[in-house]
N, C-alpha and C positions, 0 to 999 in steps of 0.2 A: 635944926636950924630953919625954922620956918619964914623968919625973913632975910635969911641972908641970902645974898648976889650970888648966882650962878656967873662962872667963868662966859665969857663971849661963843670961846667952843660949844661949850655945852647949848648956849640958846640956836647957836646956826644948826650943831645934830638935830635938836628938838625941833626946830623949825622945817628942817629937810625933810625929816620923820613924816611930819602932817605933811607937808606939801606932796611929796610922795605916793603917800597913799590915797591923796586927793587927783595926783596923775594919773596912777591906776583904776582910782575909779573912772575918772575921765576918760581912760585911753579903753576901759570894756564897755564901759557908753557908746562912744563912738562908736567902737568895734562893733557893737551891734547895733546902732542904726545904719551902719553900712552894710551889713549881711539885711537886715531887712529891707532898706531901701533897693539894695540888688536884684532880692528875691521880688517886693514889688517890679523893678523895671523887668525882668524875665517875665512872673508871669504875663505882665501887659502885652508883650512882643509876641507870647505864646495866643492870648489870646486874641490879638489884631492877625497874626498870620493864619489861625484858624479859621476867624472870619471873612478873611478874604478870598482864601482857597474855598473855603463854602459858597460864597457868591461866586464864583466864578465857575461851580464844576458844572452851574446850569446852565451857561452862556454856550454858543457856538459861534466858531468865527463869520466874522463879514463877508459877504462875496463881492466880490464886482460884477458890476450886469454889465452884458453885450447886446447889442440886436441885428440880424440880417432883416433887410424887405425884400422881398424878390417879387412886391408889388411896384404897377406905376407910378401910385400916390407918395405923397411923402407924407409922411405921419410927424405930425406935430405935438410938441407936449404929452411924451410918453413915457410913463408912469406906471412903476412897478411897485404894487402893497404902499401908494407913497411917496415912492422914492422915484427922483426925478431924473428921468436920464437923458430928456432933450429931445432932439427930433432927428427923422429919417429920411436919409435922399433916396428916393426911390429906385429902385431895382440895386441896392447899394448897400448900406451899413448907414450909421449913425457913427457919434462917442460913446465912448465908458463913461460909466460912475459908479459910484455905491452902490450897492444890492442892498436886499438885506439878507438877515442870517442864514447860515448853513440850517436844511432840515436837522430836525430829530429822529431818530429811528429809522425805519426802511422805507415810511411813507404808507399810506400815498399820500404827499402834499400838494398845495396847490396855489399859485401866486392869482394874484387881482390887477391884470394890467387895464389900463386907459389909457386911448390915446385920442389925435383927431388925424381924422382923413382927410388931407386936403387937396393940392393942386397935383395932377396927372403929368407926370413925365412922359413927353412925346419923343420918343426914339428917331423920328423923322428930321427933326428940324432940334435934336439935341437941348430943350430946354423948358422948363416947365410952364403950363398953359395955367392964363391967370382963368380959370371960368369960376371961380367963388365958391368954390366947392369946398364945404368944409362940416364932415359928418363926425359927432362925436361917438365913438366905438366903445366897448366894455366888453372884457371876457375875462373867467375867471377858469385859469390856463391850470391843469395838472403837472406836475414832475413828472418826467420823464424817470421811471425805473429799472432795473436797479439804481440807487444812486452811489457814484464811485467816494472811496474811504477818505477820501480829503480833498471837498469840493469848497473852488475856487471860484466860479464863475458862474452866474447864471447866467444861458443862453437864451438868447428868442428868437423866435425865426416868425416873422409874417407871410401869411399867401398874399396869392392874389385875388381868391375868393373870400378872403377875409379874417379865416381862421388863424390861431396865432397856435403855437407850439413852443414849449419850453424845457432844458435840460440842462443838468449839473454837470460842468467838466470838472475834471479833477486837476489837483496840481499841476503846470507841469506839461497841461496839454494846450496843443497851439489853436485859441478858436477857429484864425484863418482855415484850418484844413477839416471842419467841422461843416463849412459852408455847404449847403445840401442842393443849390443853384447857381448857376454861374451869370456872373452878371453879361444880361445878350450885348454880342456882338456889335451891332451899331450904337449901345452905348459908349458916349467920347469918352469916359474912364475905367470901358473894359479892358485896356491892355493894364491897369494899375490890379487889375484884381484876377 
């Protein structure tokens, strides 16, 4: 019966039949551009986490810099490898800022301060003398060794001969009781120190 009418049943099985198997096909298509697309977004993750942890295993952390003067002058525009940490009241401290990195290894390292020397704190009459003085300095200051296992702070300490000295506190440790001079007595905010 080559042209006779199939029943309705028969053309919906026949029709299901193909659709069917065109689901199937469909639904392992899919299934495997989602196992591949998967495996791309994994490797990706693997590779950016890789890369990251690479860059980073040669970084060291930031410090923060400190400074004591236990000079007259007040140091202007004082500058560490760079890095700006503002100026110094004589026989006193300064602010914080940024350092920069933790050394590598045991050392010996060595930082590059600059600063300027300017007006002389007179202890007599509590306030500093304008006489124009203003000398710019450069030392390029050693670490202080050994350096401690998680260092936090670069220290400075200025003379009053000129010389500058610098060392690495560790975490943890409080600069104040670091201070190597005390600020003199007829200075008006030796009782604060």
């Amino acid at each position: 019966m080559a042209g006779a009418v199939r029943p309705i049943s028969a053309m919906k099985s026949g029709l299901s039949k193909k659709a069917g198997i065109e689901r199937s096909e469909i639904a392992m298509m899919s299934n495997k551009y989602l196992w591949w697309s998967a495996l791309a977004v994994i490797a990706l993750l693997l590779v950016g986490v890789g890369c990251s942890r690479a860059m980073a295993r040669g970084k060291t952390p930031i410090m923060s810099l400190f400074a004591f003067n236990y000079s007259p002058y007040y140091l202007a525009d004082v500058r560490v490898d760079g890095q700006f940490l503002g100026g110094l009241d004589g026989y006193t401290n300064g602010g914080s800022g940024m350092g920069p990195r933790a050394p590598r290894g045991k050392g010996p390292d060595s930082v590059r301060v600059r600063w300027i020397e300017a007006n002389r704190y007179d202890l007599a009459t509590n306030r500093y003398l304008s006489e124009g003085h203003r000398v710019p300095r450069e030392a390029v200051v050693p670490l202080k060794t050994p350096y401690p296992p998680n260092p936090a702070t670069l220290l400075l300490h200025f003379y009053a001969d000129g010389h500058v000295e610098a060392e690495l506190l560790d975490k943890g440790v409080n600069k104040w009781d670091v201070r190597r001079m005390p600020v003199p007595k007829e200075h008006k905010d030796h009782d604060q120190y």
